[in-house]
C-alpha positions as CSV (number, residue, x, y, z in Angstrom):
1,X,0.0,0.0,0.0
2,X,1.1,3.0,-0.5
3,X,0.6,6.3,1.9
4,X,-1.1,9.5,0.7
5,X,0.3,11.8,-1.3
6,X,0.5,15.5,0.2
7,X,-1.6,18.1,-1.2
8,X,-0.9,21.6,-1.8
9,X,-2.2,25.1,-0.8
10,X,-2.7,28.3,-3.2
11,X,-3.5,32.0,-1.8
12,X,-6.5,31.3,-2.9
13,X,-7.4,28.8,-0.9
14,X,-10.1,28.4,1.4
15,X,-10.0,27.5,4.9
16,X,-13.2,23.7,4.5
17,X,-15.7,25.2,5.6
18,X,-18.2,27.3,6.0
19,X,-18.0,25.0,4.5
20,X,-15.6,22.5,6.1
21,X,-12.4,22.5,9.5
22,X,-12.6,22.1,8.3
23,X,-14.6,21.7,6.1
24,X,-12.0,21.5,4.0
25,X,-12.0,17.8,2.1
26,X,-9.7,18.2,-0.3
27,X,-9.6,16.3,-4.4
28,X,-7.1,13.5,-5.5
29,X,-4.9,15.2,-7.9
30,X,-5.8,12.8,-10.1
31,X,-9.1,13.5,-9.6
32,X,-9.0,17.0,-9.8
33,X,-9.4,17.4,-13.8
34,X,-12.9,15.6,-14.4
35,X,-14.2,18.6,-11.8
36,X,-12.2,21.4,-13.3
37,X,-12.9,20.5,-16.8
38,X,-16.7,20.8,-16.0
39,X,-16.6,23.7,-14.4
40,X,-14.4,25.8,-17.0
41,X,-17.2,24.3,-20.1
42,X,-19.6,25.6,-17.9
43,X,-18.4,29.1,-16.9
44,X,-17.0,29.6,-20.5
45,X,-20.4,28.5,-21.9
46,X,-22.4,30.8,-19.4
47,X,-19.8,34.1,-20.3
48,X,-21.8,33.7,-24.2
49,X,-18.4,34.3,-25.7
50,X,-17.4,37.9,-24.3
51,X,-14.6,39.5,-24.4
52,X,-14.3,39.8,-21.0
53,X,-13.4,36.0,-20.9
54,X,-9.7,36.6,-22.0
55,X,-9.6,39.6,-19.9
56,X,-10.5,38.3,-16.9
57,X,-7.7,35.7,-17.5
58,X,-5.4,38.1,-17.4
59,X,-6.6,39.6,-14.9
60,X,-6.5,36.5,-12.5
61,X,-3.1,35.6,-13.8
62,X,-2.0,38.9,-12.4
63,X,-3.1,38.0,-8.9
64,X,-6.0,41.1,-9.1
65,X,-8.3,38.1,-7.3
66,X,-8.5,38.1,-3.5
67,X,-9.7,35.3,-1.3
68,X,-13.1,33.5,-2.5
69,X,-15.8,33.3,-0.2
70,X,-18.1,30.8,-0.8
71,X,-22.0,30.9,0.9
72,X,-25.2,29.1,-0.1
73,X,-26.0,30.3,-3.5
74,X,-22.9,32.5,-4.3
75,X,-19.3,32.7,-5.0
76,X,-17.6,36.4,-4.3
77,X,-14.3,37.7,-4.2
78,X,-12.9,41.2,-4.4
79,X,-11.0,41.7,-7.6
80,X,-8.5,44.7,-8.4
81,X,-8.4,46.4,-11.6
82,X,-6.7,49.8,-12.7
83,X,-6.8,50.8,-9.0
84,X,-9.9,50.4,-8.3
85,X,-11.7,47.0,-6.2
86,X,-14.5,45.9,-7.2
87,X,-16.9,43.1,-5.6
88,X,-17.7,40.4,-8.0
89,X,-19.8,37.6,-7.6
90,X,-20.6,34.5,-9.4
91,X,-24.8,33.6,-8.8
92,X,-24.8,30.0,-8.1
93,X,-28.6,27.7,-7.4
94,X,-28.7,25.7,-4.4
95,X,-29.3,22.1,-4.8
96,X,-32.7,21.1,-2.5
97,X,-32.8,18.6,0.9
98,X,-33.9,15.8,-1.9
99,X,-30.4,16.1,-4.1
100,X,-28.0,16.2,-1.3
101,X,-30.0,13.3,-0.4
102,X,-29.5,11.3,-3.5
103,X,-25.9,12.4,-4.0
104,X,-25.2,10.9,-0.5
105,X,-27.2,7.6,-1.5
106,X,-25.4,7.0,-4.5
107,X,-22.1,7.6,-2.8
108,X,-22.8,5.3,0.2
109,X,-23.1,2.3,-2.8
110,X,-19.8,3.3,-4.2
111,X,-16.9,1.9,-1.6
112,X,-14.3,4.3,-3.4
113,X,-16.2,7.4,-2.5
114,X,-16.9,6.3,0.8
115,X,-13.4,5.8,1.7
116,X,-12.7,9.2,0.6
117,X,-15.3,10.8,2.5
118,X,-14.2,9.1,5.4
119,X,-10.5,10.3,4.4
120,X,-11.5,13.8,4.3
121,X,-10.9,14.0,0.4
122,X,-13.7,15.1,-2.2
123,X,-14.1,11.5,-4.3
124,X,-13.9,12.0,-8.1
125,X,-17.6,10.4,-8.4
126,X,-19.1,13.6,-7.6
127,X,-17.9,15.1,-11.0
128,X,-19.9,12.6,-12.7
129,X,-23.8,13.2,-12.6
130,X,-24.0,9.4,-13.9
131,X,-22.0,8.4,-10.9
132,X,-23.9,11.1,-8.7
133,X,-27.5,9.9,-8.9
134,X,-28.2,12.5,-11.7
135,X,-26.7,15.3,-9.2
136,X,-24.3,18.0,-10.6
137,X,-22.2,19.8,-8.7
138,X,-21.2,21.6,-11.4
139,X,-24.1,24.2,-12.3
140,X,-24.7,24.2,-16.0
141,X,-23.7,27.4,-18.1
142,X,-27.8,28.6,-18.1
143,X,-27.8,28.2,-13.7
144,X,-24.6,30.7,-13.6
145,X,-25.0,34.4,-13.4
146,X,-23.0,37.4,-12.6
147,X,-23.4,40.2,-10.0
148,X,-20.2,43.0,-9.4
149,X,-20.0,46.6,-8.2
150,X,-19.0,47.9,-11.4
151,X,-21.1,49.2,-14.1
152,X,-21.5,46.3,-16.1
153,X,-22.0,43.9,-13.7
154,X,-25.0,45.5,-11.9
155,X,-26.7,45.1,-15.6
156,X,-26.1,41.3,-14.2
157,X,-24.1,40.9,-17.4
158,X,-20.5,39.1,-17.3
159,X,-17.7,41.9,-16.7
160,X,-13.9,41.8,-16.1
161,X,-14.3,41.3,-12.3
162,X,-16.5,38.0,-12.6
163,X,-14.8,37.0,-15.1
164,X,-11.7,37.0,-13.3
165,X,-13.1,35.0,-10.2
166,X,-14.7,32.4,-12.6
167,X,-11.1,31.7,-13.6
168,X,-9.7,31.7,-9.8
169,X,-12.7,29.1,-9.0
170,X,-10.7,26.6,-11.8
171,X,-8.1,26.8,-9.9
172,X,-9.4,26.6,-6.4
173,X,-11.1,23.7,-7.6
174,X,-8.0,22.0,-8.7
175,X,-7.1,22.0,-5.1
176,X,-10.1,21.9,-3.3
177,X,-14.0,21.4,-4.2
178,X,-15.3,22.3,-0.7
179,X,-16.1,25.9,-2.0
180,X,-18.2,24.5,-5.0
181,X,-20.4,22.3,-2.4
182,X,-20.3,25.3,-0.4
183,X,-21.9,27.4,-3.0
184,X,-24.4,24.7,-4.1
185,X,-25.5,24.8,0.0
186,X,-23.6,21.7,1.5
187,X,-20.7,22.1,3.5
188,X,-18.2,19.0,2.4
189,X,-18.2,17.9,6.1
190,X,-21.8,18.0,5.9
191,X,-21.8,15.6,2.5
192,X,-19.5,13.5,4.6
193,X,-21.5,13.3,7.9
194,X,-24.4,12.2,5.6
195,X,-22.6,9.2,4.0
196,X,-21.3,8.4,7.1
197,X,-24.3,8.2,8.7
198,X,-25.7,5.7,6.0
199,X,-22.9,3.2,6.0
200,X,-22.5,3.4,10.0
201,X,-21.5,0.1,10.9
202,X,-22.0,-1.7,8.0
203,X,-19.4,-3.1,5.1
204,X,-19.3,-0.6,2.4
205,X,-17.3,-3.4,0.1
206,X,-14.4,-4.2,-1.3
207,X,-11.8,-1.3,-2.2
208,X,-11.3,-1.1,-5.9
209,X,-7.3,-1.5,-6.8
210,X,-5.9,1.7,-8.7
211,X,-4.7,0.9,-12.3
212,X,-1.6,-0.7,-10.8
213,X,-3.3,-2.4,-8.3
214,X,-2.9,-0.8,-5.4
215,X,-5.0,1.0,-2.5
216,X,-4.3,4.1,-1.0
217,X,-3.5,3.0,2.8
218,X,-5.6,6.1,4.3
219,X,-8.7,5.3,2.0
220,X,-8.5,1.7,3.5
221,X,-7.8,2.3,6.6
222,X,-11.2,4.8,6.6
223,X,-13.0,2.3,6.1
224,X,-11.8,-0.2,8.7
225,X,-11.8,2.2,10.9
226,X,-15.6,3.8,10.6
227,X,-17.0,1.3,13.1
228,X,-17.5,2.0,16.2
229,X,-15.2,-0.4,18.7
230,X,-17.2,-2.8,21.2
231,X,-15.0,-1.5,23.9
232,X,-12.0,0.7,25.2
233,X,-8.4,-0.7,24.9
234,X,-7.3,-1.5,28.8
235,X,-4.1,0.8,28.3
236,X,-2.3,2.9,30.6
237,X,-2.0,6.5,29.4
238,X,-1.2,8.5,32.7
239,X,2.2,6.7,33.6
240,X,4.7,7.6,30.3
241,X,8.5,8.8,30.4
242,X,8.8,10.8,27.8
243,X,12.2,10.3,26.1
244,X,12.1,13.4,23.6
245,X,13.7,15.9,26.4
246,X,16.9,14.1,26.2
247,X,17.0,13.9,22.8
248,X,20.3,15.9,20.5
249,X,19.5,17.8,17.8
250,X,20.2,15.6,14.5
251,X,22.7,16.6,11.8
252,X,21.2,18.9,9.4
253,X,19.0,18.9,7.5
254,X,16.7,17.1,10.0
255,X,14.2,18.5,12.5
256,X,15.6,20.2,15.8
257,X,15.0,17.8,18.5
258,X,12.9,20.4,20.2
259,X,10.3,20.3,17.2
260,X,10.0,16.6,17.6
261,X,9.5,16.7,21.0
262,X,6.2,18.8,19.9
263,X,5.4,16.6,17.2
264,X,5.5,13.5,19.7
265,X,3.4,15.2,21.8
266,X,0.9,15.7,19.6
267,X,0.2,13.1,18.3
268,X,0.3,11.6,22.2
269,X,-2.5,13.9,22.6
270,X,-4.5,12.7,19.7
271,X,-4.1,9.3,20.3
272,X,-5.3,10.0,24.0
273,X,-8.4,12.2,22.6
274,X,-9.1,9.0,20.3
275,X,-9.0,6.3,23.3
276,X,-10.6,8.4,25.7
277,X,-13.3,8.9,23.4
278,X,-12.7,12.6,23.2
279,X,-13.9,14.7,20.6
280,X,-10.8,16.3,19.1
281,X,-10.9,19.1,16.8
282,X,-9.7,18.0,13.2
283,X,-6.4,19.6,11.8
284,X,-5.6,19.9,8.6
285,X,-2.6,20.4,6.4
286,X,-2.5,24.1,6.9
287,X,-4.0,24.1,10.7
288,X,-0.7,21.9,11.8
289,X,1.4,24.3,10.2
290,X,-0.2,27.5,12.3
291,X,-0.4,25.1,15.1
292,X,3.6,24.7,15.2
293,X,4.2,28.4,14.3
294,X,2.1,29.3,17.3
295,X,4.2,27.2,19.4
296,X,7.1,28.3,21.2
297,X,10.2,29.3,18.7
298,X,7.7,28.5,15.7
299,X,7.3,31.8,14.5
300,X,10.7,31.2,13.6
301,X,9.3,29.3,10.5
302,X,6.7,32.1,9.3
303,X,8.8,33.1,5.9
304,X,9.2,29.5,4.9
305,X,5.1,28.5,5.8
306,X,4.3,31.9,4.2
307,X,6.3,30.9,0.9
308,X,4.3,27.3,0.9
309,X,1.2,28.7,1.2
310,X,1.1,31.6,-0.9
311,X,-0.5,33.2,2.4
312,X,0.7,37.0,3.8
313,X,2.9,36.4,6.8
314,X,0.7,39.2,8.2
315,X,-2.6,36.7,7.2
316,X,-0.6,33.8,9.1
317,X,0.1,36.0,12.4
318,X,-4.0,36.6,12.6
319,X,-4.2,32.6,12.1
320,X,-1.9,32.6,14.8
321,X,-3.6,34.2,17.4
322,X,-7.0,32.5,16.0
323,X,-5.5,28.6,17.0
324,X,-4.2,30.1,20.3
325,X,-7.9,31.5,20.9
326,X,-9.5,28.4,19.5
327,X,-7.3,26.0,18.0
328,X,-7.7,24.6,14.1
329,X,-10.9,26.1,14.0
330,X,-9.9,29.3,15.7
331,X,-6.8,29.4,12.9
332,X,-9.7,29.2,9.9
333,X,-11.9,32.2,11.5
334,X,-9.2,34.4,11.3
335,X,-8.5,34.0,7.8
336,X,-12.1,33.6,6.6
337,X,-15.4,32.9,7.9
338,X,-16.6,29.4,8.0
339,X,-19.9,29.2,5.4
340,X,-23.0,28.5,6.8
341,X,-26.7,29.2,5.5
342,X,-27.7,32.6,5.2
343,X,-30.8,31.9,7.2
344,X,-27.8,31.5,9.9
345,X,-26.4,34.4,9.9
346,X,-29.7,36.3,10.1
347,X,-30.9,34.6,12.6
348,X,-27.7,35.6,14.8
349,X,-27.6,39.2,13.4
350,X,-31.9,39.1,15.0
351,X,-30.5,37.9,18.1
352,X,-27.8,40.7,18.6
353,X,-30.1,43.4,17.9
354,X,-32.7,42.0,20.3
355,X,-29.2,41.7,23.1
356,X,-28.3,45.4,22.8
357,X,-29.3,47.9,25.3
358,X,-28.6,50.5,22.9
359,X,-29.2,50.1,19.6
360,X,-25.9,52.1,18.5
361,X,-24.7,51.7,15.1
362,X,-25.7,48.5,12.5
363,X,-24.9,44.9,12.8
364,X,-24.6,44.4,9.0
365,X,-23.7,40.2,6.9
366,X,-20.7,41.0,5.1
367,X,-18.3,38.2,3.6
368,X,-19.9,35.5,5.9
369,X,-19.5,37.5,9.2
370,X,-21.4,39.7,11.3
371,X,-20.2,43.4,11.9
372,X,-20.7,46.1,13.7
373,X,-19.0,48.8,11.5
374,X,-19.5,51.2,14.6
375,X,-18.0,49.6,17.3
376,X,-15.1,48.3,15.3
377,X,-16.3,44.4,15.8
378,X,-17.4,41.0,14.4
379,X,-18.1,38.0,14.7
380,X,-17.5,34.7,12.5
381,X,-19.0,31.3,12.3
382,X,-16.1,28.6,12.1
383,X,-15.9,25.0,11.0
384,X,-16.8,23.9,14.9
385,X,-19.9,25.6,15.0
386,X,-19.0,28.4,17.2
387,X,-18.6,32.0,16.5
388,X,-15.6,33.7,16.8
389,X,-15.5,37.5,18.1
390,X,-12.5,40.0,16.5
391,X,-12.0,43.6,16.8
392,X,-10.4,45.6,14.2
393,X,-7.0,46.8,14.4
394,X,-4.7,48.7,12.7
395,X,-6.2,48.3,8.9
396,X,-7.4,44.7,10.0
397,X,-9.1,42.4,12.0
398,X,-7.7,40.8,14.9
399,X,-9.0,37.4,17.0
400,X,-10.0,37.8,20.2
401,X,-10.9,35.3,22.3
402,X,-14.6,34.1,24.1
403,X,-15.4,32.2,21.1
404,X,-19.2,30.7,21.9
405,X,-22.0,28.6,20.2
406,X,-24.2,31.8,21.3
407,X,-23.4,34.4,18.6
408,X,-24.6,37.1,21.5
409,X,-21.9,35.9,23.7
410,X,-19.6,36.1,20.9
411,X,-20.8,39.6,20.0
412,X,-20.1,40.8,23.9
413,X,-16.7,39.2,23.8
414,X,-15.8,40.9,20.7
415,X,-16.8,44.7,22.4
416,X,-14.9,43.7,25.7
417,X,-11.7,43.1,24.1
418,X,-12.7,46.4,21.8
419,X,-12.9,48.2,24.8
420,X,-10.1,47.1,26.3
421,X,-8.1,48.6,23.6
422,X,-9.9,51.7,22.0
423,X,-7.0,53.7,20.9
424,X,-6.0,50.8,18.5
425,X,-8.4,51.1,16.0
């Protein structure tokens, strides 16, 4: 068998989740294609030929594309274009209750795709209507439409801008397919909760062979490992010497000893959280790496994990701060908010108002988050279903902590740690 092969990051890249801490299942790279090529027929089908198709290649190619943000319905990203931003926006339909249903059928049936669920990857079926149950997650070129701030986008006709993020989608997607779900109103952990709930306990079947006949090892090992055990191991976990303290640094180029140390530790702690039963919060590729900057000497690393990522070392610092305030999840609030239903984020934005003594100033949805452009503060949702308060400082926003499932505790956490320091904003 042979292990997984590591997967890599763009600045474009999402952080799962609202859709997905992660939400973030990420494609095969073999798989990637089949999904790409659908979506770039269908976005150059739905631009009708215009000229603003080559232009807003060029204009992705010159980085003028920020972060996407993906919510139920919609795609958006600020885009940059002979100084001026613009807010572009690619108009997405939801799929209903009944499709995400079927989807999650049809996957259940096919042991390939449940193993990559259960790995936390996207599986290559979901390209493939035939293999989907009829289901496209790919919208077809009539269901996509165009919204920006410019002049020719509010006519709802392509422009530059959208144009630009419909290109940046092909290649998020080429890393990672949780924004598309995302936008079609599933959250890819959600997708994988659902198949996971259907083949709970059962034998999904045989894994197929690749064309050279082997497995991936963390596909089959998902799917030994999705039943539930008939009863704790009878091990010892409070009674360990740790050995890693007198360890020498080894010749370079290998790890100092002190980062193996944390490394050991870690995954000590995860295997504890698994045989205690304990709910652990899931890290990903990019959470472990803010995870070990965050630790102590790790900032150390920043230049070399922002050159990996593609990320601002500035981006990474605020990611910092979010996994000390709230771990992996923590880390994804502070560079993006988690997608969730718009119904959501109303619902929250009603509860604040209702909260507040004073109604001062607005509490207004903006990128996924909640703000109160007055006060200086917001509040995200994040892959763990909490919210997580920040207060703006200097040009940006900041984590602070009190993260909370109640988005009005969140709120009041955010304005304590505003008023704590006014002068900063």
């Amino acid at each position: 068998m042979r292990a997984p092969s590591p997967t890599s990051t763009t600045p474009n890249s999402p952080p799962s989740s609202p859709c997905e801490p992660d939400d973030r299942l990420r494609q095969h790279p073999q798989h990637g294609p089949p999904l790409v090529a659908a979506w770039k027929q269908a976005f150059h089908l739905a631009t009708n030929s215009s000229a603003s198709y080559g232009k807003g290649l060029n204009l992705h190619r010159n980085g003028a594309v920020a972060q996407i943000h993906a919510q139920p319905g919609r795609l958006a990203a600020a885009v940059t274009a002979k100084m001026a931003t613009h807010q572009a926006v690619l108009l997405l339909p939801e799929l209903t209750d009944t499709q995400w249903e079927t989807l999650a059928d049809r996957l259940a049936d096919n042991p390939q795709a449940v193993a990559d669920l259960l790995a936390n990857r996207v599986p290559a079926a979901i390209a493939d209507p035939g293999h989907a149950g009829g289901i496209a997650i790919v919208p077809g070129a009539e269901e996509i439409t165009f919204s920006c701030s410019c002049p020719t986008g509010h006519t709802g006709r392509v422009c530059d801008h959208s144009a630009a993020l419909g290109h940046a989608v092909t290649d998020r997607l080429a890393v990672t397919a949780s924004g598309l779900l995302g936008a079609r109103g599933m959250s890819a952990r959600s997708l994988a909760v659902l198949v996971r709930d259907l083949v709970a306990d059962t034998d999904p079947g045989p894994l197929p062979a690749d064309a050279d006949g082997t497995v991936r090892a963390d596909q089959l090992y998902s799917l030994s490992a999705h039943w539930s055990p008939h009863s704790p191991p009878d091990i010892d976990l409070d009674h360990v010497t740790p050995v890693t303290s007198t360890l020498d640094d080894p010749p370079v180029p290998g790890p100092r000893a002190q980062d193996l140390a944390w490394m050991a530790q870690d995954a000590a702690d995860r295997a504890r959280a698994l045989l205690s039963a304990i709910p652990d919060q899931p890290h990903d590729g990019l959470a472990d790496a803010v995870r070990i900057l965050a630790s102590p000497h790790g900032v150390d690393r920043l230049p070399a994990v922002a050159d990996a990522t593609g990320l601002t070392e500035a981006a990474l610092r605020a990611m910092m701060i979010g996994y000390r305030r709230g771990g992996p999840a923590g880390a994804h609030a502070a560079l993006a908010s988690a997608p969730v239903p718009t119904r959501t984020l109303e619902q929250a934005q009603a509860a604040i108002r209702t909260s507040r003594v004073l109604s001062l100033g607005r509490i207004e949805i903006t990128d996924g988050a909640l703000t109160d452009t007055t006060t200086g503060v917001q509040i995200r949702p994040g892959t763990d279903g909490r919210w997580y308060p920040h207060t703006f400082v200097r040009g940006g926003w900041s984590p602070a902590t009190g993260a909370s499932r109640d988005p009005v505790e969140a709120y009041r956490a955010a304005k304590r740690a505003r008023t704590a320091r006014p002068t900063t904003r």
